[in-house]
N, C-alpha and C positions, 0 to 999 in steps of 0.2 A: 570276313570275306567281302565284306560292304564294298564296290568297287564306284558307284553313281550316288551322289546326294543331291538333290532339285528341291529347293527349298527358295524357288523364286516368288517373290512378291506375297507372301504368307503373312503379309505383319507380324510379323518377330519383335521383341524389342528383348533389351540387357544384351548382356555379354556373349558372346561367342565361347561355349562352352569347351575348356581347354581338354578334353573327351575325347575330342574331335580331331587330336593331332597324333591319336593310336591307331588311326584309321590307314593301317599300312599298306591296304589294299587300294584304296582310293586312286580313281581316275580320275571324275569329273565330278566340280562341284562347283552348285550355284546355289550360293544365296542372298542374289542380289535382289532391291528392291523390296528392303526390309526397314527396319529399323534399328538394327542391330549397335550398340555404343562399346566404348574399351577396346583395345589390342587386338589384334590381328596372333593367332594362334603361331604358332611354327609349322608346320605340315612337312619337316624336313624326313618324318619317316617315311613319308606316301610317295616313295622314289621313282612310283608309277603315274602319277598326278602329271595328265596332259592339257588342264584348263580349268579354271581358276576363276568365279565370277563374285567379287565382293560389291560391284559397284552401287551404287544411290543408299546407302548404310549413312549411319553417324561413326565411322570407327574411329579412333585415335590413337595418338602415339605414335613412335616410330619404327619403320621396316629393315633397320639397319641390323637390326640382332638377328632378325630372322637367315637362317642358312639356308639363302637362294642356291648357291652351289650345288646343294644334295639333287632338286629336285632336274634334274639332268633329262627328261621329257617333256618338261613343260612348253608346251604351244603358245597356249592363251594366259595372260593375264591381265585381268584389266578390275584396278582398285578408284577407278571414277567417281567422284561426287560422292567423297568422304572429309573428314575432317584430319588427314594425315598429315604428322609433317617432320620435321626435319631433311636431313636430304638426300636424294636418289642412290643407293646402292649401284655402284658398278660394278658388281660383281652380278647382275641382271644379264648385263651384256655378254657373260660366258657361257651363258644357257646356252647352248648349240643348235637348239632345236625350234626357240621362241621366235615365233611369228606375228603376235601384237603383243605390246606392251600401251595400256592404258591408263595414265597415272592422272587425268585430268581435274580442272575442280579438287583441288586439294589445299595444303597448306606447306607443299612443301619448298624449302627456301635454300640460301647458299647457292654456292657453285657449282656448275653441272661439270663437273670432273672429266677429262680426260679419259678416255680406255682405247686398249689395244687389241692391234687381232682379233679385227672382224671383216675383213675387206669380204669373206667367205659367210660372212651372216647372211641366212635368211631372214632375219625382220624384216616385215615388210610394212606394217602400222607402230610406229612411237606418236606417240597424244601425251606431251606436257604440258598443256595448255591452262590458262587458269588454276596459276600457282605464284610462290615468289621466288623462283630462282634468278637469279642474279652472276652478274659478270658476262664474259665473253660465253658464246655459242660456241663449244667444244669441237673443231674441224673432224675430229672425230665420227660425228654423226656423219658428214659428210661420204665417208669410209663407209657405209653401211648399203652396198651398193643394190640389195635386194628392197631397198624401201621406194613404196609406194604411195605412202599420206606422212608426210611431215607435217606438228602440228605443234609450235612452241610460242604460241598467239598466245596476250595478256600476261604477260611475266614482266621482269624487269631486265631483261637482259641490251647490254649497252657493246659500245664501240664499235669498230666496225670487221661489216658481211661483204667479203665477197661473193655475190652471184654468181659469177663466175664457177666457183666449189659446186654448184647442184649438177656440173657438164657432166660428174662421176655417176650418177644416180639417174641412168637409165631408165630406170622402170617408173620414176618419179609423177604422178599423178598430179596430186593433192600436197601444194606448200603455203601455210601458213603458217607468216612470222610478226602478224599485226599487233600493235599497243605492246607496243616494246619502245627502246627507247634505241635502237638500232640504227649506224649509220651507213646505207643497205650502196654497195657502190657497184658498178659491172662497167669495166674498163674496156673490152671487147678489141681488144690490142692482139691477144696471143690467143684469140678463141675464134673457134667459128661458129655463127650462127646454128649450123647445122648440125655440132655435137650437143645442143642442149636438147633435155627429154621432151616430147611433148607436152604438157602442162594441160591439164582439164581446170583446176582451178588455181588463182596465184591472188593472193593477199597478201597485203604488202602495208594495209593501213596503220597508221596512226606511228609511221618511223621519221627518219631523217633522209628520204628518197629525194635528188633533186631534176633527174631527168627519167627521161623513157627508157628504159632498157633497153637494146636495140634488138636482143634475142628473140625479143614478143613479135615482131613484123613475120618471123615464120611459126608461130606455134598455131596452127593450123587447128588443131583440136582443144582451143581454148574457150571454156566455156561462160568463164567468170573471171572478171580481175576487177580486184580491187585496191587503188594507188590514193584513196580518200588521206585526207589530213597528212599528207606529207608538204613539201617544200620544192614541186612543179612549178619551175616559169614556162613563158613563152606559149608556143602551140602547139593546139592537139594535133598531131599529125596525122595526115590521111589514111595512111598504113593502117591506123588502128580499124578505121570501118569495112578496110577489105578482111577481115578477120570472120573466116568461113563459118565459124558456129559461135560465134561471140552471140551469149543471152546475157548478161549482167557487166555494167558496167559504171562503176564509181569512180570517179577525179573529183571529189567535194572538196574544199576545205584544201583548195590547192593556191597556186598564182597565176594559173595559166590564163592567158587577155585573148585566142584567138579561136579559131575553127578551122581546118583548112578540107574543107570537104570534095567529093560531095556524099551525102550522107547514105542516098537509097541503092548506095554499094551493100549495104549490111543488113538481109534482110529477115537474121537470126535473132536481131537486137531488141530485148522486149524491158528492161528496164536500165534506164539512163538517166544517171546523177551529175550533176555540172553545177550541185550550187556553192554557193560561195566562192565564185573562185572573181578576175577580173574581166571577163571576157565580155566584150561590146561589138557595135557592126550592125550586120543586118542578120533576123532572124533566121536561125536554120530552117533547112528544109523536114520534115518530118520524117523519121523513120518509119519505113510501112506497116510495123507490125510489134509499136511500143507500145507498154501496157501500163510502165512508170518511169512520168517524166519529168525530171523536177530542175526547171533553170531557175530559179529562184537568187537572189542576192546575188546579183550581175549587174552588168553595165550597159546591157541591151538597149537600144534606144532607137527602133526603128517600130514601123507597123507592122499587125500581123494580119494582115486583111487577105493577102495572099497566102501565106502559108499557113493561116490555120483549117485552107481549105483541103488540105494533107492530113488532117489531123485522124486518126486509125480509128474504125468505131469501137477494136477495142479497149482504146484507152481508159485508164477507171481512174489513175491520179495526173492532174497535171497544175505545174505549178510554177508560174511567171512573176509569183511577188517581189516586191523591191527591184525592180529594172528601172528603165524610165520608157517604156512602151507607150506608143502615144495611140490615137485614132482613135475610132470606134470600136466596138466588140461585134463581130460578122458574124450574123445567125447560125454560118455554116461552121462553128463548135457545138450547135446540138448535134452535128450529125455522128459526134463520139459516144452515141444512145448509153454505154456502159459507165459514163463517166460517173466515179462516186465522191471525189475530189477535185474543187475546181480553186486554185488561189490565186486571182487576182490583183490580189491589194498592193498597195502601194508605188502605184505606177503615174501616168498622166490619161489614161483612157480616158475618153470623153462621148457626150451624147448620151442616147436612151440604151437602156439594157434591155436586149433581147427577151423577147416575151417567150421563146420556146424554153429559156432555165427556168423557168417555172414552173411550167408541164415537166419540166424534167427532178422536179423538187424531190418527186416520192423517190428515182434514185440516188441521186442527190443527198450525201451524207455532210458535206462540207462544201460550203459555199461563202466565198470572202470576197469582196468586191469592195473591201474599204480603202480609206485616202485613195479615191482618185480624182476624177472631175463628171462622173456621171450622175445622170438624171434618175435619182431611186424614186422618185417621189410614186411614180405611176407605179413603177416595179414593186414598191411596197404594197399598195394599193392592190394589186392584183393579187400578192403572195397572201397577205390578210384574209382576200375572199376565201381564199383556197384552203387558207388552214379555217377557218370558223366554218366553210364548208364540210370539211373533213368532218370537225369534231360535231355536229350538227349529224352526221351520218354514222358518226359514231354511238350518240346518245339513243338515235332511233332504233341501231342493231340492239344496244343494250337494253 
């Protein structure tokens, strides 16, 4: 009559004892966060089993023998950060009732098959994330119009996505289709902006993206996008900083050469990446309330004497290397007191180095100030006193 098994995080180790799949009574079981190795039991007799927790185990083998079918209650199942593999049962997607399915961190490979007859599914969480399935993205999912986090990031999945397909998937949250080899296109011909979902976060890294998707200009409740290491020319477009709750935002490892601002539209924006790409001109103006900012390997070549008197106090990273920034360094970048990351290197700065980073050393985790043209000699000279001072105060505690 056993109907509850909680068997989380107990350091378990061996097999999952095949005992265990007489348990006909069985609702819920967890025994994730074990160490559990070998096969995944059948549980096809527990026809009452509404949630299913095998994740962070060592299991193996594969789930394709198992008769998903029977279990006709099933809600939850999530076999996460396991060693499973071969390739996804679609006979999963007949469960009528399954609301997450979690297959992430796995081993599993091949084709993500085709299925039918689900426009009326509840799923509303699918996680394939960190596996090796391969081939096209089954339009299929697309069909699944009760999902809410799409998540088929790090796979090997190719050819090409239209964007345009997620207009179906209304309640749509959370898409992530990054490190893939995906050639991601939104044609915005026969769509309108205004039937795609609101999007809270959209990842899109490490595919074959070559422009802005023009849908993003209204997703109003966007909190995160990331378009890093894709194949962006031209410029960032203004649109993007009127983006009402925009916190996180990556264009790394793109081509884009411009800016088209102005910036202190956007004053949800607390980390912003821009390096590697080509963009040159005259420095942006600071966003009011970034926290990580990394222009780094660009083509920047103006001073920043004005604009780093913008700089937010609470910024903790910022990072200018490899530009070709010229001037001096303007005291007023002490006044970012939280800074724990400062890179400088590699630019044309010139003159004396601010004696306030060196008061600011104790927070000060990282401080780079090489190839440029400034004057360390004294800067040395002072940091020296400070730390033999330190260690001097330290000897005396001890």
């Amino acid at each position: 009559m056993l109907t509850i098994v909680d068997l989380h995080s107990c350091n378990f180790n061996g097999s999952i004892p095949k005992s265990m799949a007489t348990l006909t009574q069985l609702v819920y079981l967890d025994m994730s966060y074990n160490n559990f190795t070998g096969p995944i039991p059948s549980f096809s007799m527990a026809k009452r089993l509404t949630e299913i927790y095998l994740t962070r185990n060592d299991l193996t083998g594969k789930i394709t023998s198992i008769q998903w079918k029977e279990l006709r209650n099933l809600k939850i199942l999530d076999l996460g950060y396991n060693s499973l593999e071969g390739s996804i049962p679609i006979s999963l997607f007949s469960l009528p009732l399954l609301l997450e399915l979690r297959l992430s961190n796995n081993r599993f490979s091949g084709q993500f098959d085709e299925f039918s007859n689900v426009s009326s599914h509840p799923l509303y969480i699918l996680d394939l994330s960190n596996n090796n399935l391969e081939g096209l993205v089954p339009m299929s999912v697309f069909e699944l119009q009760g999902l809410k986090v799409l998540d088929l990031s790090s796979n090997n999945f190719n050819g090409s996505m239209q964007l345009d397909s997620i207009q179906q998937l209304k309640n749509l949250s959370n898409l992530d289709l990054s490190f893939n080899n995906l050639l991601i296109e939104h044609n915005g011909i026969n769509s309108s902006v205004s039937l795609f979902p609101q999007i809270k976060t959209l990842k899109l890294s490490s595919n074959i993206l070559k422009t802005f998707p023009d849908f993003l200009r209204s997703q109003s409740l966007l909190l995160e996008l990331d378009l890093s290491h894709n194949q962006i020319h031209g410029e960032i477009p203004s649109w993007i900083w009127k983006l009402p709750n925009l916190a996180h935002l990556n264009l790394s490892f793109n081509y884009l050469v411009s800016l088209e601002g102005p910036f202190l539209s956007c004053p949800t924006l607390n980390m912003l990446d821009l390096r590697s790409n080509h963009l040159h001109g005259q420095f942006p103006v600071f966003l009011p309330n970034v926290v990580y900012l990394d222009l780094s390997r660009n083509n920047f070549n103006s001073s920043i004497q004005k604009s780093i008197e913008n700089l937010p106090i609470t910024t903790s990273f910022f990072s200018l290397s490899s530009n070709k920034f010229s001037g001096s360094i303007p005291v007023s970048i002490c006044n970012a007191t939280y800074l724990q990351v400062l890179d400088l290197s590699n630019n044309s700065f010139n003159g004396i180095v601010p004696r306030c980073l060196i008061e600011m050393s104790e927070m000060l985790g990282v401080l780079n100030l090489g190839r440029n043209n400034l004057k360390l000699a004294q800067f040395l000279m002072h940091f020296r006193a400070i730390v033999i001072y330190k260690l001097l105060l330290l000897m005396k505690t001890n």
